[in-house]
Short mmCIF file of the C-alpha atoms (twelve columns), coordinates in Angstrom:
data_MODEL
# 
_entry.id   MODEL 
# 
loop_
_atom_site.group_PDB 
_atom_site.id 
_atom_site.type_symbol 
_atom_site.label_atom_id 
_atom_site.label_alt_id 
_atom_site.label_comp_id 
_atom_site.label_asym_id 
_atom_site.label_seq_id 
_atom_site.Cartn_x 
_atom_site.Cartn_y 
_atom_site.Cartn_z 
_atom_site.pdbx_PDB_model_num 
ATOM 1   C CA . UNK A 1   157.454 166.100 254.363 1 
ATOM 2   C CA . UNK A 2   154.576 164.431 256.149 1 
ATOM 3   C CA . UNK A 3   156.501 161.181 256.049 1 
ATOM 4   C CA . UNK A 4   159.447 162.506 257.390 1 
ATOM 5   C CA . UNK A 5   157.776 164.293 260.617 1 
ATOM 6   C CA . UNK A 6   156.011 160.471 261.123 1 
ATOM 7   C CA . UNK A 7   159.424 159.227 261.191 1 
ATOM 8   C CA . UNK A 8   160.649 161.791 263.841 1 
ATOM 9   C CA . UNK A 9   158.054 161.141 265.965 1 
ATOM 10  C CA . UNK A 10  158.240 157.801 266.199 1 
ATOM 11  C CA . UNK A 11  161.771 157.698 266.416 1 
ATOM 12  C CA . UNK A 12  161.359 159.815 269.322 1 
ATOM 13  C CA . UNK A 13  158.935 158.075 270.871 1 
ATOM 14  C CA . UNK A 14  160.666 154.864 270.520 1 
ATOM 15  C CA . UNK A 15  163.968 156.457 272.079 1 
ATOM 16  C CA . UNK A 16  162.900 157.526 275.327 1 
ATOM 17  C CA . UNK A 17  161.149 156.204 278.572 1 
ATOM 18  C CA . UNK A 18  159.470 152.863 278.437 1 
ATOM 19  C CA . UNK A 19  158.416 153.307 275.120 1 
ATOM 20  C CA . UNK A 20  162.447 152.322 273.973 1 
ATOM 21  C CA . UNK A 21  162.137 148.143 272.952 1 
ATOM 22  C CA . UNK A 22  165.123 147.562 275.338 1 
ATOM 23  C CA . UNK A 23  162.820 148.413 278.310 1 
ATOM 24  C CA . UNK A 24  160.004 146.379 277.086 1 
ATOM 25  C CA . UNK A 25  159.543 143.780 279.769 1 
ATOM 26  C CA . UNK A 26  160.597 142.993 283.191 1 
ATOM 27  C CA . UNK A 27  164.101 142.095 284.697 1 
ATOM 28  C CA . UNK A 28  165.069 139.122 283.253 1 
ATOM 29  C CA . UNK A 29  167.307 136.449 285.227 1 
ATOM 30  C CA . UNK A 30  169.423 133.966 283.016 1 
ATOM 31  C CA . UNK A 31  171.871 131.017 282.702 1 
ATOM 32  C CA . UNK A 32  172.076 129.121 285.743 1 
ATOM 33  C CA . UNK A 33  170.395 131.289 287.918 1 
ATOM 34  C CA . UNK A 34  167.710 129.597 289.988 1 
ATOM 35  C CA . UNK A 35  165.618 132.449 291.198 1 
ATOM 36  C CA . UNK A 36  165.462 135.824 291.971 1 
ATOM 37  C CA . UNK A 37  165.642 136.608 296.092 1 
ATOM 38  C CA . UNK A 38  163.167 139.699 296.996 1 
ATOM 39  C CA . UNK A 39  164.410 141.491 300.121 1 
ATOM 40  C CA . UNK A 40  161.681 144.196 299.863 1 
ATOM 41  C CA . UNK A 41  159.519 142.070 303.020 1 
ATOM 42  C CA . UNK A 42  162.980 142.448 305.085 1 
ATOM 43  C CA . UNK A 43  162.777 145.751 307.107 1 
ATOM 44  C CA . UNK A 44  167.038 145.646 308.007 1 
ATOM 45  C CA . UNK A 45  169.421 144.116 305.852 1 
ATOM 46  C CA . UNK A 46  172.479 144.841 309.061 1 
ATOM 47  C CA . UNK A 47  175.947 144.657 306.035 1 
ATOM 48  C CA . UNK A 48  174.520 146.617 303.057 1 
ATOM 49  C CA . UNK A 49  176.329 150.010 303.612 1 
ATOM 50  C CA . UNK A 50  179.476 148.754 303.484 1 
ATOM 51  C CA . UNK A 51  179.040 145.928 300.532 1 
ATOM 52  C CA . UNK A 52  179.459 145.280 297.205 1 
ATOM 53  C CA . UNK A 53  179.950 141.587 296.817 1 
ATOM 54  C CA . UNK A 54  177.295 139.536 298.290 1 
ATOM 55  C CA . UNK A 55  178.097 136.030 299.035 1 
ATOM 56  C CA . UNK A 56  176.212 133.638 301.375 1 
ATOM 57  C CA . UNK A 57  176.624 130.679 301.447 1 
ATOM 58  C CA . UNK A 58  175.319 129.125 304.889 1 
ATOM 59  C CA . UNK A 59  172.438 129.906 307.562 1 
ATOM 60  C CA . UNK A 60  174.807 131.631 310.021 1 
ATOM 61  C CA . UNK A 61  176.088 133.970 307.339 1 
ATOM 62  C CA . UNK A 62  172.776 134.696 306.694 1 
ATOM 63  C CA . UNK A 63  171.371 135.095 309.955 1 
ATOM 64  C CA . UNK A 64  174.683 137.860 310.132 1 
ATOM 65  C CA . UNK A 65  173.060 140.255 307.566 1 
ATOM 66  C CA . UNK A 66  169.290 140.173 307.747 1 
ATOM 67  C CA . UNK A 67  167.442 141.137 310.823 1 
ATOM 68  C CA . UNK A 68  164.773 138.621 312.205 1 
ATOM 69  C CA . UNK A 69  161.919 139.708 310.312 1 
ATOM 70  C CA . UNK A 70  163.688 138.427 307.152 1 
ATOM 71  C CA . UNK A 71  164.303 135.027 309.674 1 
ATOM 72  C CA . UNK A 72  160.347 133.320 309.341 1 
ATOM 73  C CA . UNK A 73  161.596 130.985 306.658 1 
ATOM 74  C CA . UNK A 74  164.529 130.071 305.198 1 
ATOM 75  C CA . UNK A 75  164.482 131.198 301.724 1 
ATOM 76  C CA . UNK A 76  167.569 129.256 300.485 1 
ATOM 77  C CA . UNK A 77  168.480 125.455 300.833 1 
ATOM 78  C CA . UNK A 78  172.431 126.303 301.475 1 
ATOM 79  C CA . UNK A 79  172.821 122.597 301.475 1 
ATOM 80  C CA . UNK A 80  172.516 122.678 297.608 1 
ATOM 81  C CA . UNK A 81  172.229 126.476 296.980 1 
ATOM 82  C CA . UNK A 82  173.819 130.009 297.765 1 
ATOM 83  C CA . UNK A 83  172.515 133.362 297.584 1 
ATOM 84  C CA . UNK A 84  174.779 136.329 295.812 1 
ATOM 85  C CA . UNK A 85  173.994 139.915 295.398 1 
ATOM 86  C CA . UNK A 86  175.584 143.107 293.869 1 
ATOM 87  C CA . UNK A 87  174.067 146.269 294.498 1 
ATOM 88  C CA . UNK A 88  173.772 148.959 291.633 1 
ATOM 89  C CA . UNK A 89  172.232 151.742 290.578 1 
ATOM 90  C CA . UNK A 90  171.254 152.719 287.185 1 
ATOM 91  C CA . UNK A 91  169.202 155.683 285.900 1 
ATOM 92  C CA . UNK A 92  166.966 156.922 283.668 1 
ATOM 93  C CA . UNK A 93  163.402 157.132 282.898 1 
ATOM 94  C CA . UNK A 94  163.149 153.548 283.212 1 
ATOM 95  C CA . UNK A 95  165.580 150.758 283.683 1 
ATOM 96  C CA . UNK A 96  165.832 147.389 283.627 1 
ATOM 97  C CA . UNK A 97  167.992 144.920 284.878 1 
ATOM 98  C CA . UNK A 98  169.145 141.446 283.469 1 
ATOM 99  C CA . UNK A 99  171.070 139.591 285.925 1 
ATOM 100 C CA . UNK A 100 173.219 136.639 284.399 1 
ATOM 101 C CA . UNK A 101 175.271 134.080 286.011 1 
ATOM 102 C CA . UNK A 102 177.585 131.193 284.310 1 
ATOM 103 C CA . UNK A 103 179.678 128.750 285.745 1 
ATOM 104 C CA . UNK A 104 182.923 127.516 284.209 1 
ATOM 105 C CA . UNK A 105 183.750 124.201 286.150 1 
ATOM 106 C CA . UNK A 106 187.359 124.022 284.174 1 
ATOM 107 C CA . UNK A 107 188.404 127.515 286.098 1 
ATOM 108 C CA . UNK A 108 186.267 127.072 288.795 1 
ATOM 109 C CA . UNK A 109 184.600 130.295 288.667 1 
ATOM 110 C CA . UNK A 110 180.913 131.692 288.997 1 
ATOM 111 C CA . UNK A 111 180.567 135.177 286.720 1 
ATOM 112 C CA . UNK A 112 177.866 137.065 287.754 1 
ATOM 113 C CA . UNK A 113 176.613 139.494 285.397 1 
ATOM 114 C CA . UNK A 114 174.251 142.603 285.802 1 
ATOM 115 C CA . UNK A 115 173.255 144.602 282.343 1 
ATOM 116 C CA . UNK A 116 171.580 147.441 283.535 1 
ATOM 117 C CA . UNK A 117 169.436 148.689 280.392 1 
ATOM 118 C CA . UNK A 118 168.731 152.963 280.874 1 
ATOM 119 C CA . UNK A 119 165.794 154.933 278.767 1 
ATOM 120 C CA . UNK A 120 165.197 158.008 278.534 1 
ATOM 121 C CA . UNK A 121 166.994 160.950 280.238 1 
ATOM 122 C CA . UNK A 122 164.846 162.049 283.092 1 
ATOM 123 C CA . UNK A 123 166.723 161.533 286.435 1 
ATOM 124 C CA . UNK A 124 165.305 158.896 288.116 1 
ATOM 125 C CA . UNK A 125 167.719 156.394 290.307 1 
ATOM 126 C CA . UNK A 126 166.644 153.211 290.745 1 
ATOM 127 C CA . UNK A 127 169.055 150.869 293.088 1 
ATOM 128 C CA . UNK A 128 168.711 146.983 293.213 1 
ATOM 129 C CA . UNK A 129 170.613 144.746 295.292 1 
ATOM 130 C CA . UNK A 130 170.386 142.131 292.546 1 
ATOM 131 C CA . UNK A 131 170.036 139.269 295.005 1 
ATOM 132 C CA . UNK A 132 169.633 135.691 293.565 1 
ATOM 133 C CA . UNK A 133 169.205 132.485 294.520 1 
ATOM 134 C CA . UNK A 134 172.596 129.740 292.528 1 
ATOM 135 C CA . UNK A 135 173.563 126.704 292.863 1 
ATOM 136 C CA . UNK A 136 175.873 126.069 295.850 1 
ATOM 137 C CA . UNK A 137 179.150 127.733 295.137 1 
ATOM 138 C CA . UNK A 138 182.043 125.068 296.391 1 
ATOM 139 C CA . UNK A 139 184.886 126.664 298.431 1 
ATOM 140 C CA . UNK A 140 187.377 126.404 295.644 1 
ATOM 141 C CA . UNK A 141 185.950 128.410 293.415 1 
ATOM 142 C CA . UNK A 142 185.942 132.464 292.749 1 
ATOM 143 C CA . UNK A 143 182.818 134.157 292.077 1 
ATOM 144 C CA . UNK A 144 183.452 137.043 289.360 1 
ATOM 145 C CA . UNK A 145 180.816 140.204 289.537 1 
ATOM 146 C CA . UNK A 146 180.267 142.513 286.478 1 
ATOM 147 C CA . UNK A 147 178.712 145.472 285.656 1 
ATOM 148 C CA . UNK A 148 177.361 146.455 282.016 1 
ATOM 149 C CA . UNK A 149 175.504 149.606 281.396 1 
ATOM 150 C CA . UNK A 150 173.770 149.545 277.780 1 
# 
């Protein structure tokens, strides 16, 4: 008896909020990503309403949808890199994201991947524009973005 209300408990403990080993951690950026691209110092991001495919791949474009306090320094080298985004939501106690990206040179295509792990079942939103820094993405290629909940 005593071993089987251990068991519950930890089961239960393990199964919700951070305390669930797929939220151990922080967000985790993989393949061919180069970096992650923080927008929380930006106070106006001017297209985000209306997007959900974020592609930039030169200065102007990004001079078009941040406001001049994100302007001090250029974050990204568009001569060799581009920055892509894809804004989500996920909720949840706690959530983490893991943003992947892979490029397949035969098809010419970037896939973009966000797995958005939830724990827990309070109702907590958290939204992430999933901004990161990739190599420069050529004209001729398509960039593919996906969304996994888990």
């Amino acid at each position: 008896m005593m071993k089987t209300s251990v068991a519950i408990i930890v089961t239960v403990i393990l199964s919700s909020c951070q305390y669930s080993p797929k939220c151990w951690g922080d967000d985790k950026n993989k393949g061919e990503i180069i970096r992650e691209y923080d927008i929380m110092h930006c106070s106006g991001v001017t297209h985000y309403e209306n997007s959900t495919e974020i592609i930039i791949k030169t200065k102007e474009e990004y001079e078009n949808w941040f406001s001049s306090d994100c302007l001090t320094e250029m974050p990204v080298n568009f001569e060799t890199e581009s920055l892509i985004g894809y804004p989500t939501g996920a909720g949840g106690s706690e959530t983490k994201f893991v943003r992947k990206l892979e490029i397949d040179q035969p098809n010419k295509t970037y896939n973009y991947d966000i797995i958005m792990k939830e724990c827990g079942s309070q109702k907590k939103i958290r939204i992430d524009m999933n901004m990161v820094v990739v190599p420069k993405i050529p004209d001729d290629y398509t960039l593919n973005f996906n969304e996994v909940y888990k």
